[in-house]
LUMMISE-545693 format. One record per residue: residue number from 1; z, x, y of N, C-alpha, C, O, CB in turn. Coordinates in steps of 0.05 Angstrom, whole numbers, padded with zeros to 5 digits, always signed. Glycine has a CB too. Layout:
BEGIN
+-----+--------+--------+--------+--------+--------+---------+--------+--------+--------+--------+--------+--------+--------+--------+---------+
|   k |    nup |  neast | nnorth |   caup | caeast | canorth |    cup |  ceast | cnorth |    oup |  oeast | onorth |   cbup | cbeast | cbnorth |
+-----+--------+--------+--------+--------+--------+---------+--------+--------+--------+--------+--------+--------+--------+--------+---------+
| NUM |      Z |      X |      Y |      Z |      X |       Y |      Z |      X |      Y |      Z |      X |      Y |      Z |      X |       Y |
...
+-----+--------+--------+--------+--------+--------+---------+--------+--------+--------+--------+--------+--------+--------+--------+---------+
! end
This chain:
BEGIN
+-----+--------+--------+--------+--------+--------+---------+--------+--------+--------+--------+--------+--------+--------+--------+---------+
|   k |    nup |  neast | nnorth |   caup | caeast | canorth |    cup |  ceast | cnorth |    oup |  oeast | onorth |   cbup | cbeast | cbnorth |
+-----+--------+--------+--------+--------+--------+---------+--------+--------+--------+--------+--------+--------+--------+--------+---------+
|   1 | +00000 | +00017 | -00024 | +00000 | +00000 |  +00000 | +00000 | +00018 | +00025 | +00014 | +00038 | +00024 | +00025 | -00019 |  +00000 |
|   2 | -00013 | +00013 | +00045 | -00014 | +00027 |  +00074 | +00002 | +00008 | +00093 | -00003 | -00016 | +00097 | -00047 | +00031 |  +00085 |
|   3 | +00023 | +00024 | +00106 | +00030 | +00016 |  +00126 | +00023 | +00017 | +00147 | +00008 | +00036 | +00154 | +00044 | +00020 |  +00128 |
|   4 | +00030 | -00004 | +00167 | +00015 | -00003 |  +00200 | +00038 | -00013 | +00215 | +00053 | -00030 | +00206 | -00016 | -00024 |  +00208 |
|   5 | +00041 | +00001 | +00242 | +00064 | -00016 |  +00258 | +00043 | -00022 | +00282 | +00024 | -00011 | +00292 | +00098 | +00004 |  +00268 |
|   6 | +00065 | -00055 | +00286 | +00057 | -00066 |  +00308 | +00085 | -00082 | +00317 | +00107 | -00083 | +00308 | +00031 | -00083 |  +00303 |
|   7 | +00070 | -00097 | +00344 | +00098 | -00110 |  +00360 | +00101 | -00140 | +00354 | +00082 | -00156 | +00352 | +00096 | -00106 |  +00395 |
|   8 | +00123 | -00144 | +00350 | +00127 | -00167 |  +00344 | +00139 | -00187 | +00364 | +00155 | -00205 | +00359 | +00139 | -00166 |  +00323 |
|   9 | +00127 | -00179 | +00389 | +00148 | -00201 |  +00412 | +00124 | -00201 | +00443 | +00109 | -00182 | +00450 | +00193 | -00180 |  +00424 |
|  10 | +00126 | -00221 | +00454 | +00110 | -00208 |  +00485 | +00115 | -00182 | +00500 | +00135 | -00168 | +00500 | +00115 | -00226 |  +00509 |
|  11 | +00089 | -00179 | +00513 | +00101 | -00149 |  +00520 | +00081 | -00127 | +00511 | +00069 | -00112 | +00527 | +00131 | -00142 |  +00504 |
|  12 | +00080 | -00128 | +00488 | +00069 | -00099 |  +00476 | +00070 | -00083 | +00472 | +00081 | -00072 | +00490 | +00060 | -00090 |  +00477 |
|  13 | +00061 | -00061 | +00446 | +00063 | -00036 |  +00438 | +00087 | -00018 | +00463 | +00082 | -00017 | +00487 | +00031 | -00024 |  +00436 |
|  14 | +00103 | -00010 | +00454 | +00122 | +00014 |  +00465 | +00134 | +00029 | +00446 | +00140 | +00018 | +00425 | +00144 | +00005 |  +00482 |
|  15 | +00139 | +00052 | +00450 | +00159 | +00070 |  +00432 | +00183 | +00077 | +00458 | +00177 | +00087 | +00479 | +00141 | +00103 |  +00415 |
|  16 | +00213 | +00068 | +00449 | +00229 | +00090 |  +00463 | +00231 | +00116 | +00463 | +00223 | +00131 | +00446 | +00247 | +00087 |  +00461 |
|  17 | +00242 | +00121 | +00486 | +00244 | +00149 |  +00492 | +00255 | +00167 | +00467 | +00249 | +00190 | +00463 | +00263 | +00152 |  +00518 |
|  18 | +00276 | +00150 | +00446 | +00291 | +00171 |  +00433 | +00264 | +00178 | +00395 | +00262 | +00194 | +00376 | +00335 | +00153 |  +00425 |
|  19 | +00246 | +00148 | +00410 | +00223 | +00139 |  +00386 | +00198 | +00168 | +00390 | +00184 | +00180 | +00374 | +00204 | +00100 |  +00397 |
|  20 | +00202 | +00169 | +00415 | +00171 | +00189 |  +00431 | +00187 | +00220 | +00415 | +00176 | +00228 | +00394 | +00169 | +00189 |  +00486 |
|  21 | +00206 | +00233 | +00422 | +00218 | +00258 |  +00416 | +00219 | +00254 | +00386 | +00211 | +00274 | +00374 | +00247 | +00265 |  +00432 |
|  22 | +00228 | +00234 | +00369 | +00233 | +00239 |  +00340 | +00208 | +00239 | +00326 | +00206 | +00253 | +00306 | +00252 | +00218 |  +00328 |
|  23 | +00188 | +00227 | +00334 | +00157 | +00224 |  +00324 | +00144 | +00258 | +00338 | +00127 | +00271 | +00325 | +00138 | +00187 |  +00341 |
|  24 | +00154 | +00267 | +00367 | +00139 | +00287 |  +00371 | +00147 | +00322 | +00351 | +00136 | +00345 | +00351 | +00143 | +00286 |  +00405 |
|  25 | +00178 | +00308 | +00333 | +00190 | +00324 |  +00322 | +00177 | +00333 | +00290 | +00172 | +00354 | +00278 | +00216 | +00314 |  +00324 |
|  26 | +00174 | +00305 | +00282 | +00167 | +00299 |  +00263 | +00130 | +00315 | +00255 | +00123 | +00328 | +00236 | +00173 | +00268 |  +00266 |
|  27 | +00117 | +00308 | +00276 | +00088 | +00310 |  +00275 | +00088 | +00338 | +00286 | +00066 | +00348 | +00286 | +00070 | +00287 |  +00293 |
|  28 | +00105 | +00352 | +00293 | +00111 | +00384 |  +00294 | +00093 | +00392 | +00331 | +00086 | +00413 | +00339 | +00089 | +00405 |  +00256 |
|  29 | +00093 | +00367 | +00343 | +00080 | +00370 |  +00376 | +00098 | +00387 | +00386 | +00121 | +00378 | +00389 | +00078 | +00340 |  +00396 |
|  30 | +00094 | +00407 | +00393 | +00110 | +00418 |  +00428 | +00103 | +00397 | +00450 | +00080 | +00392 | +00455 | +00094 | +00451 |  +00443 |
|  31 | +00119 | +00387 | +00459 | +00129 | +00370 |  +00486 | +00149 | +00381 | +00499 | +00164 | +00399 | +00491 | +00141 | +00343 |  +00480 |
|  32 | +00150 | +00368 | +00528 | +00161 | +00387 |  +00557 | +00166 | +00351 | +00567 | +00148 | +00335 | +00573 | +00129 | +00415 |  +00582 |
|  33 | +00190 | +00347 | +00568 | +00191 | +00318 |  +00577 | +00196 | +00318 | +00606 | +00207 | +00337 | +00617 | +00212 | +00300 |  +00563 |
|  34 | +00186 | +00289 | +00622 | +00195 | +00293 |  +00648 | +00205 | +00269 | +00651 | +00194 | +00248 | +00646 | +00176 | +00301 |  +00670 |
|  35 | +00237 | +00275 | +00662 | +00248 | +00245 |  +00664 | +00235 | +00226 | +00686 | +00228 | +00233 | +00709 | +00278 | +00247 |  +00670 |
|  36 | +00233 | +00194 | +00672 | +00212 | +00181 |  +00703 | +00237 | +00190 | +00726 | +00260 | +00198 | +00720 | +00203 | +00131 |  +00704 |
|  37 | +00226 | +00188 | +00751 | +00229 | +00187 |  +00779 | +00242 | +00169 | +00789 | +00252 | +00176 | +00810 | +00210 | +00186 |  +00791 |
|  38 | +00246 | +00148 | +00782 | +00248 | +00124 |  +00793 | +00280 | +00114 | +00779 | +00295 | +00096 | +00788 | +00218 | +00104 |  +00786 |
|  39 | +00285 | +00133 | +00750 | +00305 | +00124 |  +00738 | +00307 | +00107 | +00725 | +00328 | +00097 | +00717 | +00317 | +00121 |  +00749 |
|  40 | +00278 | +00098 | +00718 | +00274 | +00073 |  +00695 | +00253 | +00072 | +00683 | +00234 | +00082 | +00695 | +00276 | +00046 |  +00705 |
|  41 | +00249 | +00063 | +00664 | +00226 | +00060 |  +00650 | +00218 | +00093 | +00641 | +00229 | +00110 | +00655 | +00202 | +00043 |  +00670 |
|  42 | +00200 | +00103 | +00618 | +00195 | +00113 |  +00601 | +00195 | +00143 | +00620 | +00189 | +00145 | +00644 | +00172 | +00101 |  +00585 |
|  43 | +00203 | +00162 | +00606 | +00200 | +00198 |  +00608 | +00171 | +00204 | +00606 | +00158 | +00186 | +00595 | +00215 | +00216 |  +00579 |
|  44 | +00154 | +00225 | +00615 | +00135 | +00237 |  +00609 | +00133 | +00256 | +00595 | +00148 | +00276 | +00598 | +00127 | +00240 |  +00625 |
|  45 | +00115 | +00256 | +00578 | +00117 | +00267 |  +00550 | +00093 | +00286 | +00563 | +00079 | +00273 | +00578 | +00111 | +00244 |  +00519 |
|  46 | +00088 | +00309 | +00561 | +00068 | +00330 |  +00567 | +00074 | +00359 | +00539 | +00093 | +00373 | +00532 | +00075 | +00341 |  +00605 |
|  47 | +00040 | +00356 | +00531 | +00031 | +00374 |  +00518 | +00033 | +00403 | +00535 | +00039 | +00406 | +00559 | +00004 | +00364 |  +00509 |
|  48 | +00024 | +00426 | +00513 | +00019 | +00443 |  +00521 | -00002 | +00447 | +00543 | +00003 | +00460 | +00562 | +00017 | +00451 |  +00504 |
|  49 | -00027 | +00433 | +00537 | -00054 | +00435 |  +00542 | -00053 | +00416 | +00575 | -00073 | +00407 | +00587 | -00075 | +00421 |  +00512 |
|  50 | -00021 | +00414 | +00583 | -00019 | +00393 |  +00602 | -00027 | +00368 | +00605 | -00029 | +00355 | +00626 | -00025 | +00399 |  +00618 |
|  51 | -00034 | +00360 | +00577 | -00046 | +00326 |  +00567 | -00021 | +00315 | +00568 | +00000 | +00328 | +00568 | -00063 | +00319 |  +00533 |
|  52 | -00024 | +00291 | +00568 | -00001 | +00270 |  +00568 | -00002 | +00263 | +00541 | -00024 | +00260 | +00531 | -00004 | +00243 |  +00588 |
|  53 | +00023 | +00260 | +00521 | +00024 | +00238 |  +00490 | +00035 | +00211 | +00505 | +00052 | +00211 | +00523 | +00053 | +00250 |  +00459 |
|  54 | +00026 | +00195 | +00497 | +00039 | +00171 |  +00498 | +00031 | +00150 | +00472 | +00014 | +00153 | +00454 | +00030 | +00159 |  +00526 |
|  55 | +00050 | +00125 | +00475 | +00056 | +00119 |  +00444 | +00028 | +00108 | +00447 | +00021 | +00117 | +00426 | +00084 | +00097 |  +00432 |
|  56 | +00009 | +00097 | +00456 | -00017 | +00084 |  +00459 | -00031 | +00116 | +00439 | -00026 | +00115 | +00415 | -00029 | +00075 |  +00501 |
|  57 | -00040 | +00130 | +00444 | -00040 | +00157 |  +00427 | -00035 | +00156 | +00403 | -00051 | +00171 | +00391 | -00024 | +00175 |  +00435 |
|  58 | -00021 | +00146 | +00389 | -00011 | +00153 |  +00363 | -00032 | +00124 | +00341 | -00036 | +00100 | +00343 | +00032 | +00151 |  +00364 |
|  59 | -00037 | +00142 | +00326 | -00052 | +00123 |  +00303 | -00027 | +00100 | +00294 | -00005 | +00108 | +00289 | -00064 | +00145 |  +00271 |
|  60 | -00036 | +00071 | +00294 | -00016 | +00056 |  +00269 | -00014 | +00063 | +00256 | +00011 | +00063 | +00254 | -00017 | +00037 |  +00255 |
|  61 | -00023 | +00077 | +00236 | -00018 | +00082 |  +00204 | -00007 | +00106 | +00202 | +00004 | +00110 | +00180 | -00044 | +00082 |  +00185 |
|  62 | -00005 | +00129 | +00221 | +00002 | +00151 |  +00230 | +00028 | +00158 | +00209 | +00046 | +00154 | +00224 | +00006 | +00148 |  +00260 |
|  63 | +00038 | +00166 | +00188 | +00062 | +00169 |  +00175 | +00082 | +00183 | +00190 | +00101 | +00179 | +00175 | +00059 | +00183 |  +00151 |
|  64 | +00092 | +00196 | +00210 | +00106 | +00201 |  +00227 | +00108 | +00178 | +00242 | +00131 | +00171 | +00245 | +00099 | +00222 |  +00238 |
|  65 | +00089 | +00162 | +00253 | +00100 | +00140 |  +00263 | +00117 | +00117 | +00252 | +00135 | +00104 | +00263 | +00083 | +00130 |  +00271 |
|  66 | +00107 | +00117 | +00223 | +00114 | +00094 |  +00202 | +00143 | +00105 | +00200 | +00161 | +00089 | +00207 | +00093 | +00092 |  +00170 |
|  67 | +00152 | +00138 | +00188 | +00177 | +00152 |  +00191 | +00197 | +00140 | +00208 | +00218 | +00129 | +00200 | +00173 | +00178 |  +00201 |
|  68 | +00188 | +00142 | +00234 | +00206 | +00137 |  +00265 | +00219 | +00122 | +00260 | +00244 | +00123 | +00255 | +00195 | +00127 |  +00291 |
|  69 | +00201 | +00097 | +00260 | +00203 | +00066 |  +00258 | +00224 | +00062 | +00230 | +00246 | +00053 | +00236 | +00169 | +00049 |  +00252 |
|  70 | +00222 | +00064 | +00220 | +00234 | +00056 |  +00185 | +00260 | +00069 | +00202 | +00277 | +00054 | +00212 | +00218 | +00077 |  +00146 |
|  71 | +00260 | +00095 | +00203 | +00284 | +00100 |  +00208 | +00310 | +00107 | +00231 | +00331 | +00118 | +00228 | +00280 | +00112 |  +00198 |
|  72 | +00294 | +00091 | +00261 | +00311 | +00089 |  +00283 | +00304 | +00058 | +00285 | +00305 | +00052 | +00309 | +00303 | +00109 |  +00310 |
|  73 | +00298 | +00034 | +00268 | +00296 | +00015 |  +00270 | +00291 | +00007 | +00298 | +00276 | +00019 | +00313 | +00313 | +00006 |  +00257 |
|  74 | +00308 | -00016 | +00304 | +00297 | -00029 |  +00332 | +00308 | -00002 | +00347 | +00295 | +00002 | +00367 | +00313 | -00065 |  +00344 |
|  75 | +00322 | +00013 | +00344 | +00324 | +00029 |  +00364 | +00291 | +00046 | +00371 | +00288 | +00055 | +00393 | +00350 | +00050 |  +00354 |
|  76 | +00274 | +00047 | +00357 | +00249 | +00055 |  +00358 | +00228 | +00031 | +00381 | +00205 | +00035 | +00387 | +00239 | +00058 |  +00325 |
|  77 | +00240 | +00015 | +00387 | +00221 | +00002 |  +00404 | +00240 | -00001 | +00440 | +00263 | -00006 | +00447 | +00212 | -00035 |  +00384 |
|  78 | +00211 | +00005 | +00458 | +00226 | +00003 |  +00482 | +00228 | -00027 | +00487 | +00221 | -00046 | +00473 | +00211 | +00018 |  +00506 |
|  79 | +00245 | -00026 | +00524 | +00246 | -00048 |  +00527 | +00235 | -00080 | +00524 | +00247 | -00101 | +00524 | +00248 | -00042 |  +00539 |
|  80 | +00202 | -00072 | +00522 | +00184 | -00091 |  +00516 | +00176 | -00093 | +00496 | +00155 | -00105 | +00495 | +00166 | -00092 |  +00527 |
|  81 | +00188 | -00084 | +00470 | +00180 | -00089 |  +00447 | +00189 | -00085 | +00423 | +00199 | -00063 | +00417 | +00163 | -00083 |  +00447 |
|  82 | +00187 | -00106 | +00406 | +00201 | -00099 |  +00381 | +00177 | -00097 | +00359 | +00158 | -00111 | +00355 | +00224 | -00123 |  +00372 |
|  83 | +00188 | -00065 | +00341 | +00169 | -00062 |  +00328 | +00177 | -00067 | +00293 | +00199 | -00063 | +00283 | +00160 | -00036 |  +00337 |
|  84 | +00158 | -00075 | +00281 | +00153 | -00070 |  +00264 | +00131 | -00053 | +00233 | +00108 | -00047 | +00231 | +00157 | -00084 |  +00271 |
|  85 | +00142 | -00051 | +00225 | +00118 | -00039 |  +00196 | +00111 | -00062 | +00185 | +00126 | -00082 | +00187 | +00131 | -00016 |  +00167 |
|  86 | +00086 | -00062 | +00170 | +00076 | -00087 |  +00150 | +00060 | -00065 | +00134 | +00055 | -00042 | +00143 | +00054 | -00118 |  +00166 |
|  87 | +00052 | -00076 | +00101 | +00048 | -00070 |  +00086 | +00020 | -00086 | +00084 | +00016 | -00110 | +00088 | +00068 | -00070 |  +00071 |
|  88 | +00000 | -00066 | +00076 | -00018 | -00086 |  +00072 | -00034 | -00067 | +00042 | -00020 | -00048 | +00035 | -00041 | -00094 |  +00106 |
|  89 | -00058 | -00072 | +00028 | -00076 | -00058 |  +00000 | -00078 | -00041 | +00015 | -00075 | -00045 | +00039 | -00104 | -00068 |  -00016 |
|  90 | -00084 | -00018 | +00004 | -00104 | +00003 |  +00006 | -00124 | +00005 | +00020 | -00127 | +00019 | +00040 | -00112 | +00008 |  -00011 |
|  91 | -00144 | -00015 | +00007 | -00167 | -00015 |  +00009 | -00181 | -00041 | +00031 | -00202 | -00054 | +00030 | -00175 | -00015 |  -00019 |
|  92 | -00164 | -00042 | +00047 | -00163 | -00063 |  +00072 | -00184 | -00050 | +00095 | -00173 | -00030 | +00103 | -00128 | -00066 |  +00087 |
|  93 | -00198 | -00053 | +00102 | -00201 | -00046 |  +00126 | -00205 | -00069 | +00147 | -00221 | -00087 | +00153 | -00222 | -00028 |  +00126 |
|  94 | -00173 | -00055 | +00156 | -00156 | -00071 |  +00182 | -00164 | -00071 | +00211 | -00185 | -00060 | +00216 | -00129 | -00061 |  +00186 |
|  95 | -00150 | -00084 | +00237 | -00149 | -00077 |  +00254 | -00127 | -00092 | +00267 | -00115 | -00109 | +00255 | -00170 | -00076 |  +00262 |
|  96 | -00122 | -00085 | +00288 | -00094 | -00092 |  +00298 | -00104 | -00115 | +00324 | -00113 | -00109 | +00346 | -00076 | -00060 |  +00311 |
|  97 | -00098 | -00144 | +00314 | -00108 | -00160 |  +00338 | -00085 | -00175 | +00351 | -00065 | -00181 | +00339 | -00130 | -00182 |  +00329 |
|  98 | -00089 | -00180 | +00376 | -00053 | -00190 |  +00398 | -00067 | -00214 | +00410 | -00091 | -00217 | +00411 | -00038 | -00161 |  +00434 |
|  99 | -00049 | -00230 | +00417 | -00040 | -00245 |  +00444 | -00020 | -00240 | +00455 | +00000 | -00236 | +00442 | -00035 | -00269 |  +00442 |
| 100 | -00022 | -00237 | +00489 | -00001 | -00234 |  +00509 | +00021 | -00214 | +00492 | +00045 | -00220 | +00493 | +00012 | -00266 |  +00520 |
| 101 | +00007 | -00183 | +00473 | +00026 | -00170 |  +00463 | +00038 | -00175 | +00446 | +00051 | -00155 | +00439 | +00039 | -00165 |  +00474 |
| 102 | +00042 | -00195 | +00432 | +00042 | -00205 |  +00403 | +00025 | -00197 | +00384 | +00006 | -00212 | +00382 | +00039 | -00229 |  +00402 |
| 103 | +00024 | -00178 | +00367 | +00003 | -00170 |  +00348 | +00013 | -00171 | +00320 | +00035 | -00173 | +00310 | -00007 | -00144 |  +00354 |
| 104 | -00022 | -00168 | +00306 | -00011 | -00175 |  +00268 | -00034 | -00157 | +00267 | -00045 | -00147 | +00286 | -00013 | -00215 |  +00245 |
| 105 | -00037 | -00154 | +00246 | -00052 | -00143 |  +00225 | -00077 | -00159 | +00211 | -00072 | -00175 | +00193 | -00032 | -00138 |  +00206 |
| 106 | -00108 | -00154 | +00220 | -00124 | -00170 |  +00203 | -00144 | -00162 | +00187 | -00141 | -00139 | +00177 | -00134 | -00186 |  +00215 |
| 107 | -00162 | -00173 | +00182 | -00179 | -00154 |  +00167 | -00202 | -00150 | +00183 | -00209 | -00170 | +00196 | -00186 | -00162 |  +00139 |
| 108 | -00213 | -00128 | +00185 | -00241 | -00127 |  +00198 | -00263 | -00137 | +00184 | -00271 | -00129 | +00162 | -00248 | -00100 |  +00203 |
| 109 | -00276 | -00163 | +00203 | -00303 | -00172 |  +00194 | -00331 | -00169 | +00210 | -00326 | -00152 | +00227 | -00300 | -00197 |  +00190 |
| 110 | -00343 | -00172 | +00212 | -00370 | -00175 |  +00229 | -00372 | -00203 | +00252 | -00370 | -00226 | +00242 | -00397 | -00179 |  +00205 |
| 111 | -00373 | -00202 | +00266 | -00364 | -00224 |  +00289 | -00397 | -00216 | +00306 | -00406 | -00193 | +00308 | -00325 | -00214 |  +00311 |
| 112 | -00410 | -00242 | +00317 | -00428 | -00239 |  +00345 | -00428 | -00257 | +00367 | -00422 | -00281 | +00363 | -00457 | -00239 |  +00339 |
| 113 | -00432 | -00250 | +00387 | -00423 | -00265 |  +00411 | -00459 | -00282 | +00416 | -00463 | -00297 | +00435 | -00409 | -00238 |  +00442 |
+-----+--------+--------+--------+--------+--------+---------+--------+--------+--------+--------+--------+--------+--------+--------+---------+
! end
C-alpha cells in the first residue's frame, strides 16, 4: 500500500514549524531557519543554494513526510491544517483533489473541457 498525506479541514496543506525541521532532518536537507518577522505565522526554511523548502515542495508520498506525520501526529500540522496519511494499492495512479483546502485522494482519469 502507498501512503499520501493530505489535509483534512479548510485551510490547506501546512506543515508546522517543529513538522518543517523534523522532515528537513529526516530527508538529511541542510536548512538555516529564519524566524518570521512579524512573530507569527511560519519560519523560513533556506537551503544552501539560498532556495526556499517549503511544505508545498515536498512530494505526498515522500516517506520522510509520511515519517513526520505518523510520528508528531497533529502536532505535524500548522495552524490551518490538520493532516492526515491515507492508504491507498500500489498500483493507483492518484492525485490529490481539494475544496476550499479540504482534500482526498482520487484516482487519475482522463477528463476534457
Amino acid at each position: 500500500m502507498k501512503k499520501i498525506a493530505i489535509n483534512t479541514c479548510y485551510g490547506g496543506f501546512g506543515l508546522s514549524d517543529e513538522a518543517m525541521e523534523m522532515y528537513a532532518k529526516l530527508a538529511d536537507l541542510e536548512v538555516i531557519k529564519e524566524e518570521s518577522v512579524q512573530g507569527w505565522g511560519h519560519a523560513t526554511y533556506y537551503l544552501p543554494d539560498s532556495s526556499i523548502l517549503t511544505d508545498r515542495d515536498i512530494a505526498r508520498d515522500d516517506p520522510m513526510l509520511i515519517q513526520t506525520i505518523e510520528t508528531l501526529g497533529d502536532d505535524a500540522s500548522d495552524s490551518f491544517s490538520s493532516l492526515k496519511v491515507v492508504e491507498i494499492p500500489d498500483d493507483v495512479k492518484w492525485q490529490i483533489q481539494e475544496y476550499d483546502g479540504i482534500e482526498w485522494v482520487a484516482e487519475q482519469h482522463r477528463t476534457w473541457d
